[in-house]
C-alpha positions in Angstrom: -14.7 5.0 15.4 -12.1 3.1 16.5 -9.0 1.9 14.4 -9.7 -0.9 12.2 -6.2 -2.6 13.7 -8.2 -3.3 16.7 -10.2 -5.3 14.7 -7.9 -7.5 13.2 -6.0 -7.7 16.7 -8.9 -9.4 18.3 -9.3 -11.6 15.6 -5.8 -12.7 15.9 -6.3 -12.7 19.8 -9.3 -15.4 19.1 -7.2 -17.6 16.9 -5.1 -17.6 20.1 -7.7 -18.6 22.5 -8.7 -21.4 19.6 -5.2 -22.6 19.9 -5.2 -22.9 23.6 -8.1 -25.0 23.3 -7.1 -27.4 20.6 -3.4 -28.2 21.7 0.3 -27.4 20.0 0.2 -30.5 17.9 -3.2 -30.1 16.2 -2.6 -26.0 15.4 0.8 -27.5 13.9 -1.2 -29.5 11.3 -3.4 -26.7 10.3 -0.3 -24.5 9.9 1.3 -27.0 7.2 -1.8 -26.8 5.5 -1.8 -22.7 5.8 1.6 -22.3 4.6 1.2 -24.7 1.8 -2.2 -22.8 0.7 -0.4 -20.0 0.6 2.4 -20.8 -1.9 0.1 -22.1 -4.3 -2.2 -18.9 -3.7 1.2 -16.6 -4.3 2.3 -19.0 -7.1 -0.9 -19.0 -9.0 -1.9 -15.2 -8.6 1.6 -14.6 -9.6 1.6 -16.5 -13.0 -2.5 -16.1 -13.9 -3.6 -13.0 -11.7 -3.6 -10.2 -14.8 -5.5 -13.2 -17.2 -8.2 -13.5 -14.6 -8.7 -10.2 -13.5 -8.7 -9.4 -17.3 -11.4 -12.2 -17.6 -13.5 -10.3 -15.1 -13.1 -6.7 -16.0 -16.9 -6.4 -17.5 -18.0 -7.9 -13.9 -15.7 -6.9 -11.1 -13.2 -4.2 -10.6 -10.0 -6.0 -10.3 -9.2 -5.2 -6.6 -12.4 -6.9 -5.6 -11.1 -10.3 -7.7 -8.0 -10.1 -5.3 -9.9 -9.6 -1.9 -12.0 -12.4 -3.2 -9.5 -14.8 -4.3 -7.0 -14.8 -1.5 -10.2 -14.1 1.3 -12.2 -17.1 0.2 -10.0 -19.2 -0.7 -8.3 -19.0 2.3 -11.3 -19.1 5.0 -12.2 -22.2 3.0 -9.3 -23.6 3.3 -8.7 -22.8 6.7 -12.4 -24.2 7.5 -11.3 -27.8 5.9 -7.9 -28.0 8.2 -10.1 -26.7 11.8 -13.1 -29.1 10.7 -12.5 -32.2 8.5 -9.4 -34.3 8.4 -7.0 -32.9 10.8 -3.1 -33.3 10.6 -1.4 -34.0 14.3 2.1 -33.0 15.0 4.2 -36.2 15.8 4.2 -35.1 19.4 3.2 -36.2 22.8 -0.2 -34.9 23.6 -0.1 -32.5 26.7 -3.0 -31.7 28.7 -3.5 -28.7 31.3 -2.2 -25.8 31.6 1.1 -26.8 28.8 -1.8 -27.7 26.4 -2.9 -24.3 26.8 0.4 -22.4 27.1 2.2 -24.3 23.9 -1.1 -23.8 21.9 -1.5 -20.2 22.4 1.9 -19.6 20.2 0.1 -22.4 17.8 -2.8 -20.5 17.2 -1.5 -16.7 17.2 0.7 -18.2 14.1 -2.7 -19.6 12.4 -4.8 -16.0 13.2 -1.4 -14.0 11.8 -1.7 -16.9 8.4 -5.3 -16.7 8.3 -6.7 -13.3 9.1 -3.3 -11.6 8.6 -3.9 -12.7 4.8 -7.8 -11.0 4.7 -6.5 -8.1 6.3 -3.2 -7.8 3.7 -5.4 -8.2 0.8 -8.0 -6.0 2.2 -5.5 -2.9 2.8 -3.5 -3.4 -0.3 -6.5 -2.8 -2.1 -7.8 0.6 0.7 -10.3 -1.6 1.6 -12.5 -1.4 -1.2 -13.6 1.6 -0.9 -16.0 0.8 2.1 -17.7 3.4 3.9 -18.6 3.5 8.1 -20.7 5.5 9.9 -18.5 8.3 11.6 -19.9 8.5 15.3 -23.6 9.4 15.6 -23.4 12.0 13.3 -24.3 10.1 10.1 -21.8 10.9 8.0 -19.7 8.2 6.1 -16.0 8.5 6.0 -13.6 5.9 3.6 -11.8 3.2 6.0 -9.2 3.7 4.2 -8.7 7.5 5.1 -8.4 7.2 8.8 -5.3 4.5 9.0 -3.2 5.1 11.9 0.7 4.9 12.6 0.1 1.5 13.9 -1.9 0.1 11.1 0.5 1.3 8.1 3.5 0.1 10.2 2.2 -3.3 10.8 0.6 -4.0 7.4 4.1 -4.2 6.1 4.5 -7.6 8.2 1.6 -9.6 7.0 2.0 -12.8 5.1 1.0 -11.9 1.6 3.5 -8.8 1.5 5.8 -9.9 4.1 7.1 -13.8 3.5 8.1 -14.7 0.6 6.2 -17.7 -1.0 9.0 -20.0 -1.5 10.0 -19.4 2.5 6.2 -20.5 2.8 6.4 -23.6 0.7 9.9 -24.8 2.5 8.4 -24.2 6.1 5.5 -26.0 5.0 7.2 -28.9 3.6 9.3 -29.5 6.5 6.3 -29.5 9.0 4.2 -31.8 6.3 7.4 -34.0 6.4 7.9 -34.3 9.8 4.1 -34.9 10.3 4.6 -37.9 7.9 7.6 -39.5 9.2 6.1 -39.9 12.7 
């Protein structure tokens, strides 16, 4: 089995290749939409989390209403910014290889927002409890009993856990300002 890090690197490594492909200024709109997502997730959770995992108790354990808050919500919204209205950055449109090299950044920072959230939610709560096959032997072992060095040391530096939600709402508001100002 190999660590469950390597997981959520790739997935970060994909946004990256996504952001090479789609340019600096587009991956700029979706992160204003991220960051802004993500104050009003932290915001909201904040002020009515207990109520609505309390509303839920007789249907889901309360760690599964987090992962399924913040994990939907977000992949939803995440979905909207990469396929409906997109917001472009007020700046000039590069093609070739500074397209690729100035959206790579763009789309690392969108895979650290986007899957970094899934995976904070997901390991604040020891990944649910889920089981995997251990080799070919066919017995089941927790995920979150086989966390490496690497994987506790980097949780600590995802978004959820990591920036605080006003930081999120000011960065958010400066990049939706300077997208509207163009």
């Amino acid at each position: 089995m190999i660590p469950v890090e390597y997981l959520w690197f790739t997935l970060f490594l994909v946004f990256g290749i996504i952001g090479m492909v789609r340019g600096l200024l587009k991956e700029l709109g979706v992160t204003t939409v991220l960051l802004l997502s993500l104050f009003v997730l932290k915001f909201t959770w904040d002020l009515l989390g207990e109520q609505g995992t309390a509303a839920l108790s007789g249907r889901a354990p309360a760690n599964t209403v987090v992962v399924l808050y913040y994990s939907i919500t977000i992949l939803f919204v995440a979905y909207i910014s990469y396929q409906g209205f997109t917001l472009s950055f007020p700046i000039r449109e590069m093609r070739g290889v500074a397209k690729a090299v100035l959206g790579l950044p763009g789309g690392l920072l969108n895979g650290y927002l986007i899957v970094g959230t899934v995976w904070d939610v997901l390991a604040q709560t020891d990944y649910l409890g889920l089981k995997v096959p251990y080799g070919s032997t066919g017995t089941m072992v927790a995920i979150s009993e086989n966390l490496t060095h690497l994987h506790n040391s980097v949780v600590q530096f995802l978004p959820i856990t990591f920036i605080d939600q006003y930081l999120m709402l000011v960065l958010g508001m400066i990049l939706l300002v300077a997208i509207l100002l163009r």
